[in-house]
N, C-alpha and C positions, 0 to 999 in steps of 0.2 A: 319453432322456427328452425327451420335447416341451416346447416353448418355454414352453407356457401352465403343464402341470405343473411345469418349474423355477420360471416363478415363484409358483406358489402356495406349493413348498417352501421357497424364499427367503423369504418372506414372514413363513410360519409360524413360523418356527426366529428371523428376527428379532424379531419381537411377541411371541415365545415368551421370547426372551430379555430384554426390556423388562420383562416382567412376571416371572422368574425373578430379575434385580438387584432390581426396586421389592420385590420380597418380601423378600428378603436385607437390602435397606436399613432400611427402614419399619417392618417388625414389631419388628425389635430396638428400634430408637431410640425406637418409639410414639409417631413423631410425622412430621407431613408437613413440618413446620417443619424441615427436614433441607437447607439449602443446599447442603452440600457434596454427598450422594448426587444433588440436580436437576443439579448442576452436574456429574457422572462421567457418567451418561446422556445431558446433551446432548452433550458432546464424545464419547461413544464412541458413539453410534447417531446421532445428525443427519449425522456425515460417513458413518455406514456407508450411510447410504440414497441418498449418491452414491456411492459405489464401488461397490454393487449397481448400482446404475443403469447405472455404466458399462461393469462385468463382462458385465449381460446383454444390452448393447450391442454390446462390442467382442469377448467372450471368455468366451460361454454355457458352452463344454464347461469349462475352469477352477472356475467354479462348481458344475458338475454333481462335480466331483472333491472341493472344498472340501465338500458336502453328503453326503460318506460318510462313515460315524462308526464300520463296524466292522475294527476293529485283524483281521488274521489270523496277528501274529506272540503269540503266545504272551505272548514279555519284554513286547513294548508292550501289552498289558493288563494284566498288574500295576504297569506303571509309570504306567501313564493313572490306575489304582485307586489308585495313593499320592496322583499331582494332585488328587483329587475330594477329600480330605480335605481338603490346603493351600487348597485353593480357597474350599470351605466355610466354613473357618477364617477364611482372609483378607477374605473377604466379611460375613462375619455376625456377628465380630467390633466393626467400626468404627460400624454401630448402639450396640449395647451400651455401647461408650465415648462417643457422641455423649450416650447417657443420661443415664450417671454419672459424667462430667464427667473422667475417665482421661486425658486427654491433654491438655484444654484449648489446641491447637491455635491459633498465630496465621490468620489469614485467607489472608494473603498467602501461607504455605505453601503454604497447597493449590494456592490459584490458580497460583502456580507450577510445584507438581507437576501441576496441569490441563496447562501447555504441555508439559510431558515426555509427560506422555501421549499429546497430539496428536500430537505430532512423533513419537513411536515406532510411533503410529499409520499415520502415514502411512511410515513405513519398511516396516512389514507394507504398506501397499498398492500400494510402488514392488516390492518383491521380487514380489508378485502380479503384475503388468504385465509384467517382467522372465521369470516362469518360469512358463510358460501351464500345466505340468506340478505344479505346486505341490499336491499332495490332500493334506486330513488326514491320512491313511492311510499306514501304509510301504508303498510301491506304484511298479513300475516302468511305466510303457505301455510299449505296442510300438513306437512310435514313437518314443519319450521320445529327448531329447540332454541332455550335458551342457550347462549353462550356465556360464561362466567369464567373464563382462562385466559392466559396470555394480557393482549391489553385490557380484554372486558372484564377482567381480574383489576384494575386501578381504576376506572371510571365506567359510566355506564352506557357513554356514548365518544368512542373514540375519534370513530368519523369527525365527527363535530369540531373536535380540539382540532384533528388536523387539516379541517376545512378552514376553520377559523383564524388559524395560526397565518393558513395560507393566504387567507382574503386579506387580514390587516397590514401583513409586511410585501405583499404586492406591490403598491403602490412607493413604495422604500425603494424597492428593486427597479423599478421604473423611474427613479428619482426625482419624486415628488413628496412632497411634505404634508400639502393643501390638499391631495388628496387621501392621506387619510383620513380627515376626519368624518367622510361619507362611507369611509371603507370602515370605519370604528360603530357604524348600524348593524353591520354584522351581528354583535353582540347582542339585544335585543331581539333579533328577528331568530337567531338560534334560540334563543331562552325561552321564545313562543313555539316555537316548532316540538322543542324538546317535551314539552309541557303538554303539547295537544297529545305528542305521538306518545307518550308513556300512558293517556288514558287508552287509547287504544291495545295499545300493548300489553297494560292492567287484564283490558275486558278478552283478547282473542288470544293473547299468546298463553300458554299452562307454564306456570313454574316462573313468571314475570317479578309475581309478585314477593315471593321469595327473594328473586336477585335483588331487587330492591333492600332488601332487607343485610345480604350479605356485602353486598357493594352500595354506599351509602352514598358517593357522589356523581353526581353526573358529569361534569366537564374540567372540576380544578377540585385534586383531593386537601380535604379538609378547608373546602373553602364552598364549594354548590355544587 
């Protein structure tokens, strides 16, 4: 993909995404008087528009990998097909309670769950840096190595923790309660994904099986 087509794709898929949350937000609540949904959007897209910046800086082709969306293992599209419900759920829920008043949520909550956010944020962004191999996608390169330093030095799927982190305290940040507990599926549907993509990665990546061996947890050490 050419430099200029990445970033138009980059581009689209982000502004795609701004106006995909402002809808989830806004229509439910019907109303723009909505602080906490202004306040999820600037912390998760004002820093993504430097980590883009920097990816297509320092580390175009990671990007180009991060921009594929189609799964070809069979499990991981039914398992992406459960996410799309939790997601929906967790999303367009915290509207509707913003309405009708479900949760009445202190302030300082959120704002707090704002920094968990960040900060798991920017954990997805050190593992990016970290594993220039990182794609959406279960997918090996031909090139690809293992990585075992830095975070994949503490667990064996960082991403995951700071996906994870992100998706359950969202719903916090948006100040809702009720919807956590659709955001709390995350769990589950990570612990199938982690499960499929390690046989793969057993059978195509060299030197997997090893890390396994040296780094013994996948998402919380000394506990899985």
């Amino acid at each position: 993909m050419s430099h200029s087509k990445l970033l138009m794709t980059v581009l689209s898929r982000l502004f795609g995404g701004v106006i995909m949350f402002a809808l989830l937000f806004f229509l439910p609540a019907g109303t723009w008087r909505y602080w906490q949904a202004w306040m999820y959007i600037g912390i998760l897209f004002v820093p993504m528009l430097f980590v883009l910046a920097y990816f297509m800086k320092n580390d175009p082709a990671l990007l180009e990998r991060r921009m594929k969306m189609r799964e070809e293992r069979s499990e991981q599209r039914r398992i992406i097909g459960l996410s799309a419900l939790t997601f929906v759920l967790a999303y367009i829920i915290p509207g509707f309670d913003i309405r009708l008043g479900w949760s009445n949520m202190p302030a300082w909550i959120s704002v707090a769950a704002g920094v968990v956010l960040f900060l798991s944020y920017l954990l997805v962004f050190r593992t990016m840096q970290v594993n220039s191999f990182l794609s959406r996608v279960i997918e090996v390169a031909e090139s690809q190595k293992v990585v075992d330093t830095d975070v994949y030095g503490v667990v064996r799927h960082p991403m995951y923790v700071g996906m994870t982190i992100l998706y359950i305290v969202s719903p916090v940040v948006l100040g809702s309660w009720w919807a956590v507990i659709p955001a709390l599926a995350i769990i589950p549907i990570i612990v199938f994904r982690i499960l499929d993509e390690e046989k793969a990665l057993e059978q195509e990546l060299p030197g997997y099986v090893e890390y396994k061996q040296k780094v013994r947890y996948r998402l919380i050490p000394f506990v899985w």
